[in-house]
KOLTI-985844 format. One line per field, with one value per residue: residue in one letter; residue number from 1; x, y, z of N, C-alpha, C in turn. Coordinates in steps of 0.02 Angstrom, whole numbers, plus 50000, padded with zeros to 5 digits. Atoms other than C-alpha are relative to their C-alpha. Last residue first. Layout:
residues N
rest (A, ...)
nr (NUM, ...)
nu (X, ...)
nv (Y, ...)
nw (Z, ...)
cau (X, ...)
cav (Y, ...)
caw (Z, ...)
cu (X, ...)
cv (Y, ...)
cw (Z, ...)
***
This chain:
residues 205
rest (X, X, X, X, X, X, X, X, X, X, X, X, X, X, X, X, X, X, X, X, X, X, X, X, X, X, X, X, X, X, X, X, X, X, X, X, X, X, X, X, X, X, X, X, X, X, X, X, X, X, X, X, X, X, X, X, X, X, X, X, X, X, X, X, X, X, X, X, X, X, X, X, X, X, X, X, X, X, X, X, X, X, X, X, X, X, X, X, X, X, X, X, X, X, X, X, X, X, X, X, X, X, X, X, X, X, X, X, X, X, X, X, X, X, X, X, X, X, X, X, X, X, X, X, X, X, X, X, X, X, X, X, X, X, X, X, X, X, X, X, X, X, X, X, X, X, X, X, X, X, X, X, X, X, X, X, X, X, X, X, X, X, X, X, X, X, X, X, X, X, X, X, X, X, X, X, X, X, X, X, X, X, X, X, X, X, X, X, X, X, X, X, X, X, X, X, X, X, X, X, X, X, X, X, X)
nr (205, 204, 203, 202, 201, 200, 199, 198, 197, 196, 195, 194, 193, 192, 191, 190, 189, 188, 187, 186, 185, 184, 183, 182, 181, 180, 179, 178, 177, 176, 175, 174, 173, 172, 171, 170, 169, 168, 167, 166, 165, 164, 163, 162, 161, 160, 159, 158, 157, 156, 155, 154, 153, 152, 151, 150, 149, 148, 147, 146, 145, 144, 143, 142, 141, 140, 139, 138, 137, 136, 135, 134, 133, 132, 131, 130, 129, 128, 127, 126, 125, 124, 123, 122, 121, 120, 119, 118, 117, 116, 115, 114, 113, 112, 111, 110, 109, 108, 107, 106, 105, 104, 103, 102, 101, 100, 99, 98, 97, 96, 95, 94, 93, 92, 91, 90, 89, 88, 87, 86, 85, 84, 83, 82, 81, 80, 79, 78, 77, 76, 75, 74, 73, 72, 71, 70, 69, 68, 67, 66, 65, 64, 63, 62, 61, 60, 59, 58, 57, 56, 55, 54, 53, 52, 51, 50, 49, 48, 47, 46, 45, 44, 43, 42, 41, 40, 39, 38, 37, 36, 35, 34, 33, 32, 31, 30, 29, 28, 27, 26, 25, 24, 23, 22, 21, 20, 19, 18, 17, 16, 15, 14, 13, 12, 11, 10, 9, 8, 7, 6, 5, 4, 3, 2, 1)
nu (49999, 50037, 50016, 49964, 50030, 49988, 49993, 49977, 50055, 50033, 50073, 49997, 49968, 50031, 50033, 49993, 49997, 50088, 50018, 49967, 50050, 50070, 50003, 50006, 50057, 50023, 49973, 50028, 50085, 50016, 49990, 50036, 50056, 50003, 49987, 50057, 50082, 49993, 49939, 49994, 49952, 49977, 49927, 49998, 50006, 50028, 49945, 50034, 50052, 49972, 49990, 50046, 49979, 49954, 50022, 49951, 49977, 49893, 49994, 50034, 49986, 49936, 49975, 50024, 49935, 49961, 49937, 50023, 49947, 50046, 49964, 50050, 49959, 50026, 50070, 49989, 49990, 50064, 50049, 49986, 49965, 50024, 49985, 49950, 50038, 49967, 50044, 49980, 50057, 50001, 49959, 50008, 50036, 49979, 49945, 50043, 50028, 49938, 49966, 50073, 49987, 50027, 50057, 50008, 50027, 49984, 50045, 49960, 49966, 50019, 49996, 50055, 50050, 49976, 50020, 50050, 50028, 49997, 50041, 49990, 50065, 50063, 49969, 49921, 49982, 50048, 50022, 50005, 50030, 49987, 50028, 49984, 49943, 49961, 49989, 49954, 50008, 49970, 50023, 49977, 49939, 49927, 50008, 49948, 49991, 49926, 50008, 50065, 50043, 49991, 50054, 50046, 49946, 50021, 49983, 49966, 50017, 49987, 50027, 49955, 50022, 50088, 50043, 50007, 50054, 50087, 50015, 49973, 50054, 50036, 49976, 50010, 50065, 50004, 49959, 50022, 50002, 49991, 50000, 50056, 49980, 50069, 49983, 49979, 49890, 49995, 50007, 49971, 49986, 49921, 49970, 49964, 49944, 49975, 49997, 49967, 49951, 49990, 49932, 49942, 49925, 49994, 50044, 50058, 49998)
nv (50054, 50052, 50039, 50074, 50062, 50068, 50034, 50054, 50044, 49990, 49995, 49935, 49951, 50009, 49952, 49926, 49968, 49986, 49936, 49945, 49975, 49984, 49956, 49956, 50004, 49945, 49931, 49958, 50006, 49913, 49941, 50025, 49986, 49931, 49976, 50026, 49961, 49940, 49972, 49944, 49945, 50005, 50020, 50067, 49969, 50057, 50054, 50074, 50017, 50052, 50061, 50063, 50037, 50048, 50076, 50035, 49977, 49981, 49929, 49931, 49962, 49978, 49935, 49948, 49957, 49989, 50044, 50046, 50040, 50037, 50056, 50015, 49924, 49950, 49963, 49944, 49909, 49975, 49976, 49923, 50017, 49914, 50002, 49938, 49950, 49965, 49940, 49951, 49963, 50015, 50048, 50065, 50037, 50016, 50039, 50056, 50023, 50015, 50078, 50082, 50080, 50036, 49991, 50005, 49944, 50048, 49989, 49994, 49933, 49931, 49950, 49966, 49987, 49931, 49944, 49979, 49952, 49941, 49957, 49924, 49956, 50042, 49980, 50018, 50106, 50063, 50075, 50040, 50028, 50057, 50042, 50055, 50005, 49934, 49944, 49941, 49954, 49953, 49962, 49944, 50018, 49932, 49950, 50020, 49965, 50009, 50029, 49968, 50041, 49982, 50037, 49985, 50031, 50093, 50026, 50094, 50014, 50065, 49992, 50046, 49987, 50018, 49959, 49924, 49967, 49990, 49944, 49956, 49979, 49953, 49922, 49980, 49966, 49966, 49937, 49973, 50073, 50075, 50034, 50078, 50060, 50057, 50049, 50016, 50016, 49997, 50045, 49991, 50084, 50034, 49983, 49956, 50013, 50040, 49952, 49976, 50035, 50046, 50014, 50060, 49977, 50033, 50056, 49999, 50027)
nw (50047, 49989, 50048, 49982, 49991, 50012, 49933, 50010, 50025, 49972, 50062, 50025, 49950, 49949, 50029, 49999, 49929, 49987, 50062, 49944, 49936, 50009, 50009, 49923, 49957, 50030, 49974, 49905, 50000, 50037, 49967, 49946, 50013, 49984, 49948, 49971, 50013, 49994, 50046, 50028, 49995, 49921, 49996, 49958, 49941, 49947, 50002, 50012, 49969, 49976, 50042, 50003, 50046, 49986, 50013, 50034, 50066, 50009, 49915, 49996, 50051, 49977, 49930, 50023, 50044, 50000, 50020, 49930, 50010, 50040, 50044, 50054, 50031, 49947, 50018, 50053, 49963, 49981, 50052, 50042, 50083, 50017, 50053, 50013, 49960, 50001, 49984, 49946, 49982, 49939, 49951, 50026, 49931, 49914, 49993, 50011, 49920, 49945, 50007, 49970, 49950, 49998, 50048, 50052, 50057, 50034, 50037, 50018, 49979, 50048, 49949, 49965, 50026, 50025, 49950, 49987, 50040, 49990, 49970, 50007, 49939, 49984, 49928, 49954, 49997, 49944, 50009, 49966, 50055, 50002, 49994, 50018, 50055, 50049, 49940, 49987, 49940, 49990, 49978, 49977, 49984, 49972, 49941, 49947, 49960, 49971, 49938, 49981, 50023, 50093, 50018, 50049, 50056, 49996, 50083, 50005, 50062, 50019, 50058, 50050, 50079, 50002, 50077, 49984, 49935, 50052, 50049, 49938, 49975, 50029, 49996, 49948, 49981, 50017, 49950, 49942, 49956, 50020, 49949, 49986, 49937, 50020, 49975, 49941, 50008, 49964, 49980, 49922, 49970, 49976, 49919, 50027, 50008, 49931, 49946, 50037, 50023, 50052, 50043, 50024, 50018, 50069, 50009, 50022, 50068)
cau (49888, 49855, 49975, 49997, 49985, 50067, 49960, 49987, 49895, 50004, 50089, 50255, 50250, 50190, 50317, 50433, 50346, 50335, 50525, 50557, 50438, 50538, 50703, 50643, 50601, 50772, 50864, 50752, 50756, 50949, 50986, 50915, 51001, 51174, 51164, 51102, 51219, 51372, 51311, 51210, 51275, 51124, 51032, 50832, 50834, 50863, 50865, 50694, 50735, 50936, 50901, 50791, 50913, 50880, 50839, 50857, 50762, 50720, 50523, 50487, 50632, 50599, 50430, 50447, 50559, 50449, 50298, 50124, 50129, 49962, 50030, 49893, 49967, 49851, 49913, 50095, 50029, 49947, 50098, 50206, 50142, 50167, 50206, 50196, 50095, 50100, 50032, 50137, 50096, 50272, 50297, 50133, 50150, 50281, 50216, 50082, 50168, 50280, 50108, 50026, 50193, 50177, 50297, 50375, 50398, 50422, 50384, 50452, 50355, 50222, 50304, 50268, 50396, 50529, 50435, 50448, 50620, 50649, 50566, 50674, 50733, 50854, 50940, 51008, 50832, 50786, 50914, 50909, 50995, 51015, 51053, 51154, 51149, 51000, 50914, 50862, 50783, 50766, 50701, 50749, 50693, 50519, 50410, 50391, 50219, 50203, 50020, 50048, 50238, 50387, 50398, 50531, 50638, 50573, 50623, 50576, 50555, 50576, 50629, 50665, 50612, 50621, 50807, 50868, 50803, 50867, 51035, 51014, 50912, 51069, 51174, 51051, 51045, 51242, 51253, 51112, 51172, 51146, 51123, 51196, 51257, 51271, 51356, 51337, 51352, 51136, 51119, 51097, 51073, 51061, 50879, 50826, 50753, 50621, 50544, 50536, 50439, 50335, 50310, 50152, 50060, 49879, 49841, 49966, 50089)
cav (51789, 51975, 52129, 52264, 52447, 52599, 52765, 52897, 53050, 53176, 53242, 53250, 53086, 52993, 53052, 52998, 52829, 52806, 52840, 52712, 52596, 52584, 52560, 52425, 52344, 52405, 52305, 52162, 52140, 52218, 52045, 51918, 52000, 51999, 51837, 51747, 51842, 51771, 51590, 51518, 51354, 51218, 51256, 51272, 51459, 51390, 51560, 51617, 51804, 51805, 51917, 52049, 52206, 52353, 52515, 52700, 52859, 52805, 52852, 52797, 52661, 52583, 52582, 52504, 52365, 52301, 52304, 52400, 52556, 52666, 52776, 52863, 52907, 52770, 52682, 52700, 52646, 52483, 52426, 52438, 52268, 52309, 52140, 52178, 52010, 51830, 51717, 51549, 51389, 51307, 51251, 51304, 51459, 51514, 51508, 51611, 51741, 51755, 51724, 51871, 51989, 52070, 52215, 52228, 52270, 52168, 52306, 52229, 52277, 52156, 51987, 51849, 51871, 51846, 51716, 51611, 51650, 51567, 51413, 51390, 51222, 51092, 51247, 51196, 51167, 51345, 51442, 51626, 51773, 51925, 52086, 52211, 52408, 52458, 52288, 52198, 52014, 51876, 51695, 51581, 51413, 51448, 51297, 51251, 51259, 51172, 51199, 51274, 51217, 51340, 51346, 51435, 51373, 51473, 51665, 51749, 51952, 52069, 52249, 52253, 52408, 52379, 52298, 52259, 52080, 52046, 52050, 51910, 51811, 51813, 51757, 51607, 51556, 51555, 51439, 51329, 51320, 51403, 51590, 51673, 51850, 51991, 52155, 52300, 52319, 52309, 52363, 52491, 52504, 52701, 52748, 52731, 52568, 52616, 52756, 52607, 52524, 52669, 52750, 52810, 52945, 52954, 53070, 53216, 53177)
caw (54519, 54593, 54536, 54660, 54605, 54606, 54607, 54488, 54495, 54583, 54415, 54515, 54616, 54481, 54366, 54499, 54512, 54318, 54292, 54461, 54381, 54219, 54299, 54393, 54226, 54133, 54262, 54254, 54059, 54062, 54164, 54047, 53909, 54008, 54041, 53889, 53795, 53901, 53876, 54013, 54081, 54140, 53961, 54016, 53933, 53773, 53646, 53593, 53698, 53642, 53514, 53595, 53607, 53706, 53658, 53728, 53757, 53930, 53940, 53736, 53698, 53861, 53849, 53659, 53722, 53861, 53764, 53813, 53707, 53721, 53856, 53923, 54081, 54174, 54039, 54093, 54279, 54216, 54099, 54231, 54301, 54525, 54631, 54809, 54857, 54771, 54874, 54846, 54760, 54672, 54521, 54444, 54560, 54453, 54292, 54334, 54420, 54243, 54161, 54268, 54234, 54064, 54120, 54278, 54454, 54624, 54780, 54959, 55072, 55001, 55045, 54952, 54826, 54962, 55042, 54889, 54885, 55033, 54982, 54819, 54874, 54753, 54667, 54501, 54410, 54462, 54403, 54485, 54402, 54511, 54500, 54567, 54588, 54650, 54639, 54488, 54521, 54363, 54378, 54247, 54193, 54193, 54158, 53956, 53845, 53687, 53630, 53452, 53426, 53427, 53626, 53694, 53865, 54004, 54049, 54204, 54247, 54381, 54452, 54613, 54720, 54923, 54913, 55089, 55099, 54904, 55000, 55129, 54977, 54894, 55007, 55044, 54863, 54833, 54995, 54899, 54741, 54565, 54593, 54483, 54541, 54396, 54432, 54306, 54121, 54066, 53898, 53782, 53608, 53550, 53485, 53267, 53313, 53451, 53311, 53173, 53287, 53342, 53493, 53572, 53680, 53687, 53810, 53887, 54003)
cu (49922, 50030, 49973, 49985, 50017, 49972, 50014, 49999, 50010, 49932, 49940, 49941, 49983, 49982, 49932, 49963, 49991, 49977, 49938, 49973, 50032, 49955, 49939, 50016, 49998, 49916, 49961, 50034, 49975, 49932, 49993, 50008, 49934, 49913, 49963, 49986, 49943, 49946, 49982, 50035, 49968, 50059, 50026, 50092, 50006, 50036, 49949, 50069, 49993, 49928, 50031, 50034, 49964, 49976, 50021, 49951, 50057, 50038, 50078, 50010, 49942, 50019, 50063, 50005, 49983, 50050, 50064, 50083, 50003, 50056, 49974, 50045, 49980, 50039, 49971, 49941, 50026, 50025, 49955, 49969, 49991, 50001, 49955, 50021, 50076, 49988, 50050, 49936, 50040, 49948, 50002, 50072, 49987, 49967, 50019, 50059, 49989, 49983, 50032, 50049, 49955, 50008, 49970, 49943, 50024, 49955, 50053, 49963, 50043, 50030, 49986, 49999, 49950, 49934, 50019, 49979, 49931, 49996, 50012, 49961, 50001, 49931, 49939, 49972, 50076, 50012, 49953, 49990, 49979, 49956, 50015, 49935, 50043, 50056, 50028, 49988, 50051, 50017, 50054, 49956, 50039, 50045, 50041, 49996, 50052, 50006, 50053, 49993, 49936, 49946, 49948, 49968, 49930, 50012, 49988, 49997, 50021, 49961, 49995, 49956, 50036, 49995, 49940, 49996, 49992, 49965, 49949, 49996, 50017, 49936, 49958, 50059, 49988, 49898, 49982, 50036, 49958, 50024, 49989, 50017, 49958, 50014, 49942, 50008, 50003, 50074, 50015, 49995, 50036, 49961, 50056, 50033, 50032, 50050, 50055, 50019, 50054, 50073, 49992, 50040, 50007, 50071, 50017, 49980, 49933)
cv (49996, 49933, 49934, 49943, 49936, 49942, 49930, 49951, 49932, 49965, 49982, 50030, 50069, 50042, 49994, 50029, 50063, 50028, 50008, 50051, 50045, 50038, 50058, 50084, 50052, 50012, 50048, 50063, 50032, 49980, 50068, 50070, 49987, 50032, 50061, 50034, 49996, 50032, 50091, 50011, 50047, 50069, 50002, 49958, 49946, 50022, 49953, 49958, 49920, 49972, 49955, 49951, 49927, 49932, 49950, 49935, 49954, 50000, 50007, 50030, 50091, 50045, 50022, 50033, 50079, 50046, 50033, 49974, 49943, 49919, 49924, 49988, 50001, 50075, 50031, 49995, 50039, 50064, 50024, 50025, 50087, 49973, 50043, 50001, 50059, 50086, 50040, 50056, 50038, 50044, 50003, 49948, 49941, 49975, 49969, 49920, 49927, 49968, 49994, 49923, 49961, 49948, 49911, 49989, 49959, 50055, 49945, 50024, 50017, 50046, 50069, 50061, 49993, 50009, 50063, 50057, 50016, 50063, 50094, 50033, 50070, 50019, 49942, 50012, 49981, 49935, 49973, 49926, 49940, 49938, 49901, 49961, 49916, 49974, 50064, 50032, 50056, 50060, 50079, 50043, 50050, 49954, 50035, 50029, 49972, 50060, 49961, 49920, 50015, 49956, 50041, 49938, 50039, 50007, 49934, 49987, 49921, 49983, 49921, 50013, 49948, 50006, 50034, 50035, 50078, 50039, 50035, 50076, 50060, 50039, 50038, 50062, 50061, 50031, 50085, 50057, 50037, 49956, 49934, 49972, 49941, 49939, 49980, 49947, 49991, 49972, 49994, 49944, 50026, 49918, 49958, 50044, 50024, 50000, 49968, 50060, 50008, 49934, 49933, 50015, 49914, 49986, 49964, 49936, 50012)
cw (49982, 49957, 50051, 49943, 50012, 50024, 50013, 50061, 49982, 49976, 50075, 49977, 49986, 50060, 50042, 49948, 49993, 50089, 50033, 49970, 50018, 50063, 49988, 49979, 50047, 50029, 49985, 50028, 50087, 50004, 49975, 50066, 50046, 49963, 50031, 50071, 50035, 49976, 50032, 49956, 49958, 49979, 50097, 50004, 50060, 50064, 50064, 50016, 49988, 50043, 50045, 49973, 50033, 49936, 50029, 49966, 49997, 49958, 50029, 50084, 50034, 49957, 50014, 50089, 49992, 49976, 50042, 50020, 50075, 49997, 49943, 49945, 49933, 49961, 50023, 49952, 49931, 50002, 50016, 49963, 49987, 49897, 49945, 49937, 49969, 50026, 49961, 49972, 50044, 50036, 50061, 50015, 49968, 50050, 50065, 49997, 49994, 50066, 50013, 49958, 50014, 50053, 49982, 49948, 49920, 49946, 49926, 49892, 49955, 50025, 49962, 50050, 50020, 49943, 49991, 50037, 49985, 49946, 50019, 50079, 49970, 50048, 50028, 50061, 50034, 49991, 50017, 49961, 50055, 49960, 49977, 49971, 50000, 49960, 49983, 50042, 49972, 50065, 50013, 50043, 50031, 50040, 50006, 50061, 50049, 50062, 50042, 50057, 50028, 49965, 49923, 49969, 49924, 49934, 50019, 49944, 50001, 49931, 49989, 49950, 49963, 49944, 50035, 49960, 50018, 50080, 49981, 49983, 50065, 50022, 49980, 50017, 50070, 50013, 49932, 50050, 50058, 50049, 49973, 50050, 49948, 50035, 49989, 50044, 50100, 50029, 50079, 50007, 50063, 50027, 50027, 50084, 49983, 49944, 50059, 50039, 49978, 50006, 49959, 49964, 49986, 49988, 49943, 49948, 49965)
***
């Protein structure tokens, strides 16, 4: 890639709408937790991301109500106020074999260890490796628009993420954030790979 490369606003909204159409597990008890985690064990590339309720008042801050995971070809939504134990997911995001990918993740981490302290280890923010390419564009949307010539659709970001039932939008927008994540890294990987100067990283809390 050569240096400097961005996409406009007006550039992202003239690219097809996509979204994410494949299987979507919530997890919301304990038997659905402990399938899931069975699963997640033979991922190594998830893509992630968490949503918490929005906050429309200068110093209003909510705890993540959502935790996202895209695998190859499922992901999963995780509740947290339905499942009375997340330990084993802790241990799944502490574990660095397993690589955890997305964009602005430190306050996602952050979040998360404010309900519950863990190490986080194998967790990669995208945004380092498409500046390393000299990608200027930081945002979710815009990467997606500029390395997988599509868009996706933000209007269900300030919805209430703390509701106990989801609505259908809430679902599938939640799930295209961590699909299109893992997608991301994979792009940057294999250009990685090819170019011979890319070298994925772990994210620290």
């Amino acid at each position: 890639m050569s240096p400097l490369i961005k996409i406009t606003k007006e550039e992202v909204n003239t690219l097809p709408l996509e979204a994410y159409e494949g299987p979507v597990t919530l997890v919301e008890s304990p038997s659905s937790l402990a399938a899931a985690l069975k699963d997640l064990r033979r991922e190594t590339v998830l893509g992630f991301d968490t949503e918490s309720r929005p906050a429309f008042k200068k110093g209003q801050n909510y705890q993540a109500s959502l935790i996202q995971l895209a695998g190859e070809s499922c992901v999963w939504l995780f509740q947290i106020k339905k499942l009375p134990t997340l330990d084993g997911l802790w241990k799944l995001l502490a574990d660095g074999e397993i690589i955890k990918a997305g964009v602005a993740i430190a306050d996602d981490i952050k979040k998360l260890r404010d309900l519950q302290d863990f190490q986080p280890r194998g967790f990669v923010e995208i945004a380092d490796l498409t500046q390393q390419a000299g990608i200027l564009n930081t945002g979710l949307r815009s990467l997606t628009g500029l390395l997988l010539n599509f868009r996706i659709s933000k209007r269900a970001q300030v919805s209430n993420w703390a509701r106990s039932d989801l609505s259908e939008a809430q679902v599938q927008y939640a799930a295209t954030d961590a699909w299109v994540s893992r997608c991301l890294y994979l792009h940057m990987l294999d250009l990685g790979n090819r170019a011979g100067s890319l070298q994925p990283g772990s994210a620290s809390a």
